[in-house]
N, C-alpha and C positions, 0 to 999 in steps of 0.2 A: 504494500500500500504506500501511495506517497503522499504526504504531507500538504496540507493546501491551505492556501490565508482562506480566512473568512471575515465577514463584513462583521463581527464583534470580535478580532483580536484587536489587546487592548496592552501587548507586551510580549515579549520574544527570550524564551529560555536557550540557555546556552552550556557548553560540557560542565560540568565542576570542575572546579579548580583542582588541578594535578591532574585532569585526564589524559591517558595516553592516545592518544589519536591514531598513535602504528597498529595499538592491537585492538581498538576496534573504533571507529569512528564514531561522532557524535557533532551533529550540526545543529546551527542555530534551528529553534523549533517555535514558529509564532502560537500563540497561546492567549488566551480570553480570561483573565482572573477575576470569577464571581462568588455565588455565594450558594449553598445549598441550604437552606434554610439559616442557619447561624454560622453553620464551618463553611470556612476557606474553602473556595475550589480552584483547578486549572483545567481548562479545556483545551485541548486541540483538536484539530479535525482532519480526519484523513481519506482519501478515496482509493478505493481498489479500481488496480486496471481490468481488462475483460479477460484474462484469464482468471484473476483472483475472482471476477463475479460470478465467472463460470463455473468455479471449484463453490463458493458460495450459493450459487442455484442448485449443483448439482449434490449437495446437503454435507458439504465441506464447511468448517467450524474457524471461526475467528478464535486466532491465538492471542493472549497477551504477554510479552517477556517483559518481566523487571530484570535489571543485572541485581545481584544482591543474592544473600543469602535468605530475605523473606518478602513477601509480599504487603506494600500498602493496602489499605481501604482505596479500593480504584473503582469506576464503575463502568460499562458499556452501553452504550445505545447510538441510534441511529437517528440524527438529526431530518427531522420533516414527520419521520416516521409517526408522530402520534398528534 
């Protein structure tokens, strides 16, 4: 999937500090900072190309990777969709 502005990004995250960029890249990523009820959130928005929607039509499953050894409170959905 690749990364795409949208008309509510509101600020642009970038590697942490001390990342190594040899062993695996991290580019700027524009990002929308709102609110889910009271906590903090970050949004980005991404779109699949037409093999990735193919593999998604064809009842292929959205992965999410954190690097780390645990997982945040993250959430998924599909913008329009509701």
């Amino acid at each position: 999937m690749q990364k795409t502005q949208h008309s509510s990004n509101n600020g642009v995250l970038c590697a942490p500090a001390g990342w190594d960029q040899a062993e695996l890249p991290c580019n700027a990523l524009p990002i929308t900072r709102t609110h889910v009820g009271d906590l903090p959130a970050v949004v980005s928005y991404w779109r699949p190309d037409a093999a990735e929607l193919a593999a998604l039509n064809a009842g292929g499953a959205v992965r999410l990777w954190v690097v780390g050894a645990t997982m945040p409170p993250v959430m998924l959905d599909v913008d329009g969709a509701s």
